[in-house]
DRENTOR-18304 format. One record per atom (N, C-alpha, C): residue in three letters; x, y, z. Coordinates in steps of 0.05 Angstrom, whole numbers, plus 32768, in hexadecimal, padded with zeros to 4 digits. Layout:
<nodes>
ALAXYZ
...
</nodes>
This chain:
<nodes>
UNK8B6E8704900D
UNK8B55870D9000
UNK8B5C871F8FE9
UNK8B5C871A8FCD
UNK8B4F87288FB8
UNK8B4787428FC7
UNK8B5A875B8FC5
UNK8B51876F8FC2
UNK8B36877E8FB0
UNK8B1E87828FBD
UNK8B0687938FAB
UNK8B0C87AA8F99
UNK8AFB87B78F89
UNK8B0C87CE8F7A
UNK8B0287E48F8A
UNK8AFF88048F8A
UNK8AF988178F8C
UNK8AEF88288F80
UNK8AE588438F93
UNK8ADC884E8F86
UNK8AEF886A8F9B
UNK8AED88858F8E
UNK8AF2889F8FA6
UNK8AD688A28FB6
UNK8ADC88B88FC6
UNK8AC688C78FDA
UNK8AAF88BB8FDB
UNK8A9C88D98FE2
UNK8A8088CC8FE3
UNK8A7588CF8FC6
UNK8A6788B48FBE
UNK8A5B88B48FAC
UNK8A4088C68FAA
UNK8A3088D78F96
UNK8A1C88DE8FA3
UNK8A0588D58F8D
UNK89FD88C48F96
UNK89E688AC8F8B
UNK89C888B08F95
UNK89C388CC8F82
UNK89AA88D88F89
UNK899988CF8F7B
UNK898388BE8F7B
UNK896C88B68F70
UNK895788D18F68
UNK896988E38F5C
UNK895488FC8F5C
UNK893F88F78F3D
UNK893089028F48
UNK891989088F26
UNK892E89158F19
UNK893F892C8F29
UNK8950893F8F08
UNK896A89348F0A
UNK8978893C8EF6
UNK8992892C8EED
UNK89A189218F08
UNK89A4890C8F04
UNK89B588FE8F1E
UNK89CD89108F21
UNK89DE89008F0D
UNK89F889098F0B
UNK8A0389318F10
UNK8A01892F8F2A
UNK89FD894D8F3B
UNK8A1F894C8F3B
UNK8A20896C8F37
UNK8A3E89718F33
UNK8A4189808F46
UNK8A4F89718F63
UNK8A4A897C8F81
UNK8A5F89938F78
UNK8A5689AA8F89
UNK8A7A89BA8F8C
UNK8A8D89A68F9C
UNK8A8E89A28FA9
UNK8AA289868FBA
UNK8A9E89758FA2
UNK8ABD89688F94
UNK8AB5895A8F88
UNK8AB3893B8F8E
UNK8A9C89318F88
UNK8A8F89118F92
UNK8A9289008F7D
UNK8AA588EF8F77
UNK8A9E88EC8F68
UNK8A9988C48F6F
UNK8A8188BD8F58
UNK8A7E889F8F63
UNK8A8488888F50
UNK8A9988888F61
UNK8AA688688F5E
UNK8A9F884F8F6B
UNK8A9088438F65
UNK8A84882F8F72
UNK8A9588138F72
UNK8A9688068F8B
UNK8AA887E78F8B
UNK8A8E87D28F95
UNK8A9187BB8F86
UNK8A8987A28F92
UNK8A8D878F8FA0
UNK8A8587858FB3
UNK8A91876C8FB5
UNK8A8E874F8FB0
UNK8A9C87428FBC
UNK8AA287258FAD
UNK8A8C871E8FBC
UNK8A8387018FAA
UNK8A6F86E88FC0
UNK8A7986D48FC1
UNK8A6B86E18FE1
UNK8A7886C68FEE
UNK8A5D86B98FF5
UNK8A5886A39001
UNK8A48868D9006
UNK8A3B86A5901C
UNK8A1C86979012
UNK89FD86A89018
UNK8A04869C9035
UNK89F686AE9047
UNK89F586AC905D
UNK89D286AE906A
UNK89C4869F9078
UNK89A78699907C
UNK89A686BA9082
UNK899086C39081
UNK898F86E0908B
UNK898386E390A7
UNK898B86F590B7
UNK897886F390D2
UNK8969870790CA
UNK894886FF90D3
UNK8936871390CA
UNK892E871F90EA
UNK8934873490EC
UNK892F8745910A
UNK8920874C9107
UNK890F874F9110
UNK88E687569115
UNK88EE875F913A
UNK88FE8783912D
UNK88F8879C913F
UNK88F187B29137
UNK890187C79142
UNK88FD87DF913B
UNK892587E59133
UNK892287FD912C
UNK893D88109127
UNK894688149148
UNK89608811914F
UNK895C88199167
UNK8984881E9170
UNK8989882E9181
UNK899D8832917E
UNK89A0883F919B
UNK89B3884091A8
UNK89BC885791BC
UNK89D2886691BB
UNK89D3887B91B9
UNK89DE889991AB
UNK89F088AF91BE
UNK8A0688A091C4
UNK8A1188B391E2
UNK8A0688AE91F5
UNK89FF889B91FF
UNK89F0889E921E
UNK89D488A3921A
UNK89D088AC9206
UNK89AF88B39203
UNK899C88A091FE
UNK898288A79200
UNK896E889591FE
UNK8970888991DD
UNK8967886B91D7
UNK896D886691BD
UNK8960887291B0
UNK8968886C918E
UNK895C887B917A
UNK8945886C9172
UNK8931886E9171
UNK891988589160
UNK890E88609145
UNK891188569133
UNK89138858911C
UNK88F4883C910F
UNK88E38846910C
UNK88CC882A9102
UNK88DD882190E5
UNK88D8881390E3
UNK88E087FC90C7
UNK88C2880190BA
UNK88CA87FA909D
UNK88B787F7908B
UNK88AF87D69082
UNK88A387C79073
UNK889D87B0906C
UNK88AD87B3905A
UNK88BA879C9052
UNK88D787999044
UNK88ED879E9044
UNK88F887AE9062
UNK890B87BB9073
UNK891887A9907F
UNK893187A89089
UNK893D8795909F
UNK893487AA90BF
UNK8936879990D5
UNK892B87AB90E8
UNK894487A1910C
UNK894E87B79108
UNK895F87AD912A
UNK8954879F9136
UNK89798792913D
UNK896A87839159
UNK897F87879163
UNK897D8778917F
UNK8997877B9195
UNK89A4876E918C
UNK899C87569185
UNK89B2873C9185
UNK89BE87319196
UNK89BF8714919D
UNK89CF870591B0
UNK89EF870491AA
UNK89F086FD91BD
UNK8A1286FB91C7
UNK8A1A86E791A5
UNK8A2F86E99199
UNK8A3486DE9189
UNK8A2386DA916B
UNK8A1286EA9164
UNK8A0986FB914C
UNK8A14870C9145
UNK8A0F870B9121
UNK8A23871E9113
UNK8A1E8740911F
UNK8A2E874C9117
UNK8A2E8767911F
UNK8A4387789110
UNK8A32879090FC
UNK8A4587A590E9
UNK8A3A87BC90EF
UNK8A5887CB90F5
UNK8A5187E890FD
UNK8A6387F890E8
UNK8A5B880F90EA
UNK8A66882490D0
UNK8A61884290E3
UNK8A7E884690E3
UNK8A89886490EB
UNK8A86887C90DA
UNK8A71888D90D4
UNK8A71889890B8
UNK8A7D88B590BE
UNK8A9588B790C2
UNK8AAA88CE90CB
UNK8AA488E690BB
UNK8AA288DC90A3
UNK8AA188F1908E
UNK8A8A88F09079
UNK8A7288DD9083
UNK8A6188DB907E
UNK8A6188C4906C
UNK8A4C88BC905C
UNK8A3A88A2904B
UNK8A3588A19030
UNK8A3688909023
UNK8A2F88939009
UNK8A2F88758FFF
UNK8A1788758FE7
UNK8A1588578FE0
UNK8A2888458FD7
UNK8A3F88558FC9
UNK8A5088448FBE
UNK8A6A88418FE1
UNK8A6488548FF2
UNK8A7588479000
UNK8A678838901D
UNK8A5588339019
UNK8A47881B9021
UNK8A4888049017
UNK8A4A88048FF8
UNK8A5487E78FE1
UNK8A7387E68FF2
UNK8A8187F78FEF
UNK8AA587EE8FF4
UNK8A9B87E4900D
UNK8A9487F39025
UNK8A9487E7903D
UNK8A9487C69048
UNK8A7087C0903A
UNK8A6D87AD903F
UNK8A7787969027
UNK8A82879A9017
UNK8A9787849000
UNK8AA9877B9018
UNK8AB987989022
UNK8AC78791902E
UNK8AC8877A9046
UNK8AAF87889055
UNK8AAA8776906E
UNK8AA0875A906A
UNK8A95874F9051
UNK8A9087359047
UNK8AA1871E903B
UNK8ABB87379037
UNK8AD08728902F
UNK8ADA8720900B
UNK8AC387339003
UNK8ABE872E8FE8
UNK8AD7873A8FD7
UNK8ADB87248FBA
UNK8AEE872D8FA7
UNK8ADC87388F96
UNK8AF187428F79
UNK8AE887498F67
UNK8AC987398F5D
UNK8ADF87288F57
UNK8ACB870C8F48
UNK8AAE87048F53
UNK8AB1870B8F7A
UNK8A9687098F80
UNK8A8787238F81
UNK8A9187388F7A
UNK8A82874A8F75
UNK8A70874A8F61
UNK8A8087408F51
UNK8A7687348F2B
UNK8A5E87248F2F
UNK8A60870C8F3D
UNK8A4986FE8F42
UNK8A2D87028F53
UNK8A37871D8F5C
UNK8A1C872A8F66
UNK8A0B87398F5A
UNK8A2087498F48
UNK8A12875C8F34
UNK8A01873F8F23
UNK8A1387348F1C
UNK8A06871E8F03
UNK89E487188F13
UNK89E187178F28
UNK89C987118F3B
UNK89B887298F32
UNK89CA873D8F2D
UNK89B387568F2C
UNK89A087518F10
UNK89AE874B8F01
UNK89AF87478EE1
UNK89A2875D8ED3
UNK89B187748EE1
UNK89B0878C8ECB
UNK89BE87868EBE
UNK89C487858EA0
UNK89DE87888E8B
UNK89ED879B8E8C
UNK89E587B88E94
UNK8A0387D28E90
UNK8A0687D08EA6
UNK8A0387C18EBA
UNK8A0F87BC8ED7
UNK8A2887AD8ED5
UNK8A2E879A8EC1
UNK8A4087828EC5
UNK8A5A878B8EC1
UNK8A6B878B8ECE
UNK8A8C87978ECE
UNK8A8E87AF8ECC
UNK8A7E87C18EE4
UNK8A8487DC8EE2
UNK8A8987E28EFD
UNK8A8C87CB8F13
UNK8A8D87D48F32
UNK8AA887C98F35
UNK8AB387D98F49
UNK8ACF87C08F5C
UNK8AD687D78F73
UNK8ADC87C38F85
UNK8AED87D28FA0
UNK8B0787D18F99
UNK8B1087E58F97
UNK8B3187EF8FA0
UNK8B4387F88FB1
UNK8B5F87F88FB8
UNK8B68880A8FCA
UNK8B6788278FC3
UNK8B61882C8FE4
UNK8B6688548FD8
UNK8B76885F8FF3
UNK8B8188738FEB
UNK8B91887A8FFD
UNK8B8A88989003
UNK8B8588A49014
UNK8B7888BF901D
UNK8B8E88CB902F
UNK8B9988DF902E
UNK8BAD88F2903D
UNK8BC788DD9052
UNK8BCC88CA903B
UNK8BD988B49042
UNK8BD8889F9058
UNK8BC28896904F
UNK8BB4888C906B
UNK8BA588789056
UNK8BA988569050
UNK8B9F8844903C
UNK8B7F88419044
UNK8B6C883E9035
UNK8B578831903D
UNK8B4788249019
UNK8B2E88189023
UNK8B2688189002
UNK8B08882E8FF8
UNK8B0788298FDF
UNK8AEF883B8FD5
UNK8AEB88288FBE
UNK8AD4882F8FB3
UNK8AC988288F9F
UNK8AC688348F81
UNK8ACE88248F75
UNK8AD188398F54
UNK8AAE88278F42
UNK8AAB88378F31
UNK8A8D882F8F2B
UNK8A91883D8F0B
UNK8A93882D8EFA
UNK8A8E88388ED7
UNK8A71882D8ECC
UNK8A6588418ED6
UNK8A42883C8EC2
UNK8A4E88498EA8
UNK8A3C88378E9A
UNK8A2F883A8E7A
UNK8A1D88528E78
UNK8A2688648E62
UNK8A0D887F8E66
UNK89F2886F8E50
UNK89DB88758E5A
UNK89CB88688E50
UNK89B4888C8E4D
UNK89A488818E44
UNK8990888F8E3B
UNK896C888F8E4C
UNK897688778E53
UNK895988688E5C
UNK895388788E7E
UNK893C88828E81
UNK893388888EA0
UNK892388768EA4
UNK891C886B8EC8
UNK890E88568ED3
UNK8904885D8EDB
UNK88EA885B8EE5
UNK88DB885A8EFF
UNK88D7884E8F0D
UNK88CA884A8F22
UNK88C788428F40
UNK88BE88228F2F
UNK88AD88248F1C
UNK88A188038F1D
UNK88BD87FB8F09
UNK88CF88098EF9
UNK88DD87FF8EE3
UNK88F387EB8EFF
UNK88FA87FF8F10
UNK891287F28F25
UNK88FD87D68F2E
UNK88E587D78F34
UNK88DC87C28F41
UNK88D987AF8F31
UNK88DA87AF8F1B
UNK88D5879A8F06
UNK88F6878C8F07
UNK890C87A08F04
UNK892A87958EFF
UNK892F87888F1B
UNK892787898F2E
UNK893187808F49
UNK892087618F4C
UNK890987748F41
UNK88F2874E8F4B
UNK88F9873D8F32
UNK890187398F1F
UNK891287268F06
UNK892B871C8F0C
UNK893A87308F20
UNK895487298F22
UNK895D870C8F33
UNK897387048F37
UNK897586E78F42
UNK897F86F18F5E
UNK897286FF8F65
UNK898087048F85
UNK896C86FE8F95
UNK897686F78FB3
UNK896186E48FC1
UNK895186F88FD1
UNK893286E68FD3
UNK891E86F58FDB
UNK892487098FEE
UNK893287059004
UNK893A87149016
UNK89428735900D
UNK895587348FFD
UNK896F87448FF4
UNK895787598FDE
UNK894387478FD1
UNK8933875D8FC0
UNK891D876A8FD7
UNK892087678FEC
UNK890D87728FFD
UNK8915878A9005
UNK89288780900C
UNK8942879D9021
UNK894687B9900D
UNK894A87A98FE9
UNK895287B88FD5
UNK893987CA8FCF
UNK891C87BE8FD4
UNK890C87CD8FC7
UNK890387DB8FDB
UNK890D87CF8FF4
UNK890587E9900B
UNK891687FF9010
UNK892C88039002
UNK893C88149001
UNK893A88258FED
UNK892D881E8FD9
UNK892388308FBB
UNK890E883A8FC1
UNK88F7882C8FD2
UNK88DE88408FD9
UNK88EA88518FE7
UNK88F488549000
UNK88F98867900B
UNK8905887D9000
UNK891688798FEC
UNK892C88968FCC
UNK890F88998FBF
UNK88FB888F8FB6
UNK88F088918FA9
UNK88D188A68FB4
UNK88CE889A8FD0
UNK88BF88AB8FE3
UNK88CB88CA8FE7
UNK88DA88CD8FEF
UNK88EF88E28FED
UNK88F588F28FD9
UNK88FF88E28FC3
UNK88F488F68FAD
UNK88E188FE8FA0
UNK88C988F78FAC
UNK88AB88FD8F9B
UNK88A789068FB7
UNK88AD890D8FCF
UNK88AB892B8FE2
UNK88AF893E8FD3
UNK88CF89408FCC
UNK88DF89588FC6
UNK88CD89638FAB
UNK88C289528F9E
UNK88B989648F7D
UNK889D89638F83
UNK888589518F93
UNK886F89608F9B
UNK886B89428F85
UNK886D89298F86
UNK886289158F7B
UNK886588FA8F80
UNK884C88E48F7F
UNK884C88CF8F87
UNK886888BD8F86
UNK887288AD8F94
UNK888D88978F93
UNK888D88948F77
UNK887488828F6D
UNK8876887C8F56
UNK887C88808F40
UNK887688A18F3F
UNK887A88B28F2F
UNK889A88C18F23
UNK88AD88B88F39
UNK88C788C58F38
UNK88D788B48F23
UNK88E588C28F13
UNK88F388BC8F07
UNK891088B18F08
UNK891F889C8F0E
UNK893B889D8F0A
UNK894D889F8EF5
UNK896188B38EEB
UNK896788BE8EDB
UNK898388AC8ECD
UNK898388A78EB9
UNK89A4889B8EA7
UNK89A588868EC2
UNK89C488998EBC
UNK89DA88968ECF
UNK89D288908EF1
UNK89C888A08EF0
UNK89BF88A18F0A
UNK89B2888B8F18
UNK8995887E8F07
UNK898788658F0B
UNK89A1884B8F13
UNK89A7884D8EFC
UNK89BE88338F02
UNK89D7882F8F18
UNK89DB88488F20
UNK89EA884F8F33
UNK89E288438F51
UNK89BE884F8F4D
UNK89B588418F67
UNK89B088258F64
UNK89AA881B8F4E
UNK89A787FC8F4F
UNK89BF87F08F53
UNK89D187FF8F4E
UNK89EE87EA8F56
UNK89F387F18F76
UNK89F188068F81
UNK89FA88098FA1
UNK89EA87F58FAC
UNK89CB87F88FAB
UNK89B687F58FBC
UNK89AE87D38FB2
UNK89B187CD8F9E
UNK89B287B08F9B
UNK89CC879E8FA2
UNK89DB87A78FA4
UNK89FB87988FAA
UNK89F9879C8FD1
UNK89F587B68FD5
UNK89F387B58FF7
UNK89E487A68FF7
UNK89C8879D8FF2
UNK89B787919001
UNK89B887768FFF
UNK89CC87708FE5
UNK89D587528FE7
UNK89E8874A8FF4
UNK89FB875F9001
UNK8A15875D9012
UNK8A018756902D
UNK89F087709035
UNK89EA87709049
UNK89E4874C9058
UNK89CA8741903F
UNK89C1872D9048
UNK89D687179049
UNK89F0870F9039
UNK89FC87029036
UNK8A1387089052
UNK8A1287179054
UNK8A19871F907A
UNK8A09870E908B
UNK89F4870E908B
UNK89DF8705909B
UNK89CB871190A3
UNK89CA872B909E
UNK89B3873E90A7
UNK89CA874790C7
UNK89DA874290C9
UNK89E8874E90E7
UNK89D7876990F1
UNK89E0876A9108
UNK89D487809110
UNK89E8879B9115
UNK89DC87B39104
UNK89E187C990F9
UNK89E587DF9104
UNK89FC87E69110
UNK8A018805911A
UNK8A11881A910C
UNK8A06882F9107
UNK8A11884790FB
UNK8A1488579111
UNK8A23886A910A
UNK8A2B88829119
UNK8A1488969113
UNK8A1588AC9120
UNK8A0D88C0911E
UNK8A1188CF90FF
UNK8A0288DA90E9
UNK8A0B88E390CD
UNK8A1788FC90D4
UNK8A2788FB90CF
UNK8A39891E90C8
UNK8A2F892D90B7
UNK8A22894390BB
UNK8A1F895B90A8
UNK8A2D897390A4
UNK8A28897D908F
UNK8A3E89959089
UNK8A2789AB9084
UNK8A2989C9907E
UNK8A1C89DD9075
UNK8A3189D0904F
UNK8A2889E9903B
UNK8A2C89E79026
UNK8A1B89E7900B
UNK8A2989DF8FF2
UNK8A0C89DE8FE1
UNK8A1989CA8FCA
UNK8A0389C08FB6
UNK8A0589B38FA3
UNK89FB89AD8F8A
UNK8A0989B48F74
UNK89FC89BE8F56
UNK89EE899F8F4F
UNK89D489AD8F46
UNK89C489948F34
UNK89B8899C8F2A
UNK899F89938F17
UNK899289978EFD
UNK898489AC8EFD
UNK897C89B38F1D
UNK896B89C28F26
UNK897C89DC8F37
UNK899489DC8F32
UNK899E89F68F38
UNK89B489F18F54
UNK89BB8A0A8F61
UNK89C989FE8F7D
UNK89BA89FD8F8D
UNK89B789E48FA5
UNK89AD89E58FB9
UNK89BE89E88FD4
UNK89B289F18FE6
UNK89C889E29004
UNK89C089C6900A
UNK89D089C2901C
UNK89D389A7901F
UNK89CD89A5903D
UNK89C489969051
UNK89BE89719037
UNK89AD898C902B
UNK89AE896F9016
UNK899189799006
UNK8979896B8FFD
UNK896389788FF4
UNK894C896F8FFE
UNK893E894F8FFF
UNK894A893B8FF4
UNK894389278FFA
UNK8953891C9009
UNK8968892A9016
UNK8979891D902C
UNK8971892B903E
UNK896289429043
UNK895589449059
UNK894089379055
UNK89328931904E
UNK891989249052
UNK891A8901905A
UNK893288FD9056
UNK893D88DB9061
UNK894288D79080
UNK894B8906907E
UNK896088FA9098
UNK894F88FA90AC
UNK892F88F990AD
UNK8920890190C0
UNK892388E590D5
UNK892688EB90EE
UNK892D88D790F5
UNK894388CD9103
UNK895088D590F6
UNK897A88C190F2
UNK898488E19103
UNK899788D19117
UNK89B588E39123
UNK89C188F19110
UNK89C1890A9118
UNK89D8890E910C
UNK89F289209119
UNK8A0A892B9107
UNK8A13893E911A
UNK8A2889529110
UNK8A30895B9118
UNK8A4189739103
UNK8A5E89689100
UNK8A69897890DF
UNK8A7D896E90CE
UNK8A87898290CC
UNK8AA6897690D3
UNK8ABB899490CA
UNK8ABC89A190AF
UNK8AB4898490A4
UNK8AB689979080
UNK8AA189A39073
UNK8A9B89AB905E
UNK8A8989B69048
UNK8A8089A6903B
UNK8A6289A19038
UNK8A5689919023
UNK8A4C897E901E
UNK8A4A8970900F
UNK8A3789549019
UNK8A3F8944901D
UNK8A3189379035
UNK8A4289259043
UNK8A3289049045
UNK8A2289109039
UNK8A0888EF9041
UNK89FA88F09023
UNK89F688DB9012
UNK89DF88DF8FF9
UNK89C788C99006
UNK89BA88DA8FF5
UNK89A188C68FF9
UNK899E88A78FFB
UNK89A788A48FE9
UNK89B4887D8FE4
UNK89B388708FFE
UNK89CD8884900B
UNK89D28875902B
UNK89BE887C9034
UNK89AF888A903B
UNK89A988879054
UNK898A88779052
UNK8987887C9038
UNK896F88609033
UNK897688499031
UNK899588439031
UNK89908822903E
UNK8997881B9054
UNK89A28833905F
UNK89A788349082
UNK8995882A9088
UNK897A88399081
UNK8957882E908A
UNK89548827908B
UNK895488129073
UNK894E87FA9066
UNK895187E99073
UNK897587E69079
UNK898387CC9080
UNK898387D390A3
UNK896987E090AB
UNK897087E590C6
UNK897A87ED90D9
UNK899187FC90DE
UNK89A5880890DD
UNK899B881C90FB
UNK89A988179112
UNK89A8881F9127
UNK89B98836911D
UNK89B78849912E
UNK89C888669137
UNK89D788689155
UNK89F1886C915A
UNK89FB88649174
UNK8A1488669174
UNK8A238859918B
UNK8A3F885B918C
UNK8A4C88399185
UNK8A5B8829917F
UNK8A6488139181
UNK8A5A88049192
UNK8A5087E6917B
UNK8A4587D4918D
UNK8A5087C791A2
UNK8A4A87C291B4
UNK8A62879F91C5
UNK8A65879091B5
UNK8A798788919D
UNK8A808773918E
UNK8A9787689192
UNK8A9B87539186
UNK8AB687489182
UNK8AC787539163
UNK8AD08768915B
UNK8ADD876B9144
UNK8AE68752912F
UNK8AE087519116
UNK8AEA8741910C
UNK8AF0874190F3
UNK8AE8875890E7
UNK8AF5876690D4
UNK8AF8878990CF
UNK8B0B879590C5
UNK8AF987B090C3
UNK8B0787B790AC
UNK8B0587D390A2
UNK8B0C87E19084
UNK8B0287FC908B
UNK8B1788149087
UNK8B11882C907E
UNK8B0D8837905D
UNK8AF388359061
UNK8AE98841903F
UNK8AE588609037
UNK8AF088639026
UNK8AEF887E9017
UNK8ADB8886900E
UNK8AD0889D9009
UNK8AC588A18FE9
UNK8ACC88B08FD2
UNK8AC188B58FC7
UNK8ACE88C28FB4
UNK8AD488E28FAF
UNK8ACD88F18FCE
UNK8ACF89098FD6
UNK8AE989108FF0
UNK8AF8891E8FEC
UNK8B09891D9001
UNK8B04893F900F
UNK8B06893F902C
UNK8AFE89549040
UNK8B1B895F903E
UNK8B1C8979903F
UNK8B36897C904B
UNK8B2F89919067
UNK8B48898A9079
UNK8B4189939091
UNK8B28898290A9
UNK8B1D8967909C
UNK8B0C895E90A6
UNK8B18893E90A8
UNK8B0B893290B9
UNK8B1A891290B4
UNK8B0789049097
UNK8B0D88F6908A
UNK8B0688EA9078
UNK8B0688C79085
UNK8AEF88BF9067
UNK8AEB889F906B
UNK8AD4889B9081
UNK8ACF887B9080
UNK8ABA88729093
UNK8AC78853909A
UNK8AC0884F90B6
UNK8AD1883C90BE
UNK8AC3882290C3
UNK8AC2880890B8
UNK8AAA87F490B0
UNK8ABD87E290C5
UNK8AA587D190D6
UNK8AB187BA90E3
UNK8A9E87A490E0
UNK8AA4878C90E3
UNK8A87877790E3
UNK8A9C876890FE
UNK8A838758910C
UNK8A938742911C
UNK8A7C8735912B
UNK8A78872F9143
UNK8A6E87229155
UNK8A658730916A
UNK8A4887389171
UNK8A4887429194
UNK8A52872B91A1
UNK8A50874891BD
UNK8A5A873591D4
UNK8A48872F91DD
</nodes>
């Protein structure tokens, strides 16, 4: 397999109204990777709930939205991807993850963005190797175009519903943008509609959240277990000054979702992820009964010290 490109740590792919591009103290920085396509896979449409069991404990139930993927158990021999988020989530290492687990090269990374048909999207993603406290895994490297232009809620819905990506995949994508978009018109006291996505920042999320949700479905829609999110105490400079962390539109996501404590400092989850965790349905729990059949430790573009780093991606088969 054509090695994907990379990117470092966690990316932090905040769909905020004020300047995206947040200059964490931890530095994040986002490198985003794509992956290759490979041949579309039918999607399984699960008509459940979010659901997960969490240590022994009673599961997690999580409602789905209309345009959401939604758990299911799955029979014996259905796809199945789980993600270990050790050191926590981020959009661009959700892109490395699942490139990885699809099997995708450069070239089919290329042909997904081309699906997107943004133009400053085209040859700015790849999965790479990265190597973290000498220990190989991959990350994603990501070169946006600085642009000038801000979007709104209907500008993204217009670029997604034109684009050549299949019905499915614009569903997942636009249910993952209402939800950043809900979230950020909490945090500033204004309608979805109304929020702004900024430069850099806009395009950032159209490349995570449209490339996952075409990985996702080109997977099959498998069924989705995450770990528990790791949080840290800490803070993080943006347009609007320092905040602690999470911060406020990553609490307002995390209502809901497991989480659990992190040896390190700082941010450990961006918004991005965990609105397509949602999205794409995404149980909370310990490892499914699967058959393994691929896996990859992904980076991001932040490294912990004193803490374990990376997130550990598997796809395969229940039992």
């Amino acid at each position: 397999m054509t090695p994907p490109k990379y990117k470092d740590s966690h990316d932090h792919d905040h769909v905020h109204e004020h300047e995206h591009s947040h200059n964490h103290d931890d530095n994040h920085d986002h490198n985003h990777e794509h992956a290759p396509q490979a041949q579309w896979l039918s999607a399984s449409h699960s008509h459940g709930v979010m659901q997960g069991a969490l240590y022994g404990h009673e599961p997690v139930y999580l409602h789905g939205k209309g345009g959401m993927a939604h758990s299911k158990g799955g029979a014996a021999g259905s796809p199945a991807l789980t993600v270990r988020a050790t050191s926590g989530l981020s959009g661009d290492m959700m892109l490395a993850g699942l490139a990885m687990m699809a099997g995708c090269t450069g070239a089919d990374l290329e042909a997904l963005v081309a699906l997107v048909g943004c133009t400053p999207l085209h040859g700015c993603v790849a999965v790479e190797p990265r190597v973290v406290n000498h220990v190989a895994g991959w990350g994603c490297r990501v070169d946006l175009p600085h642009e000038h232009a801000h979007r709104t809620m209907q500008d993204i819905e217009a670029i997604i519903g034109t684009s050549s990506m299949p019905a499915r995949a614009k569903e997942l994508a636009l249910g993952a943008f209402a939800l950043l978009a809900e979230a950020e018109g909490a945090v500033h006291g204004k309608p979805a509609q109304e929020v702004t996505f900024h430069e850099v920042g806009a395009l950032d999320s159209i490349l995570d959240i449209c490339l996952v949700c075409l990985l996702f479905h080109k997977l099959g829609e498998p069924r989705f277990v995450c770990s528990p999110l790791p949080l840290a105490d800490g803070q993080v400079r943006c347009a609007h000054g320092c905040l602690p962390v999470p911060a406020p539109a990553v609490l307002r996501l995390l209502e809901g979702v497991p989480v659990c404590a992190f040896a390190g400092k700082g941010e450990t989850v961006t918004p991005t992820a965990i609105a397509l965790l949602k999205a794409l349905g995404a149980e909370f729990g310990g490892w499914p009964a699967m058959r393994v059949e691929r896996t990859a430790l992904v980076y991001g573009s932040r490294v912990f010290e004193n803490a374990p780093n990376g997130a550990v991606w598997a796809v395969g088969k229940l039992l």
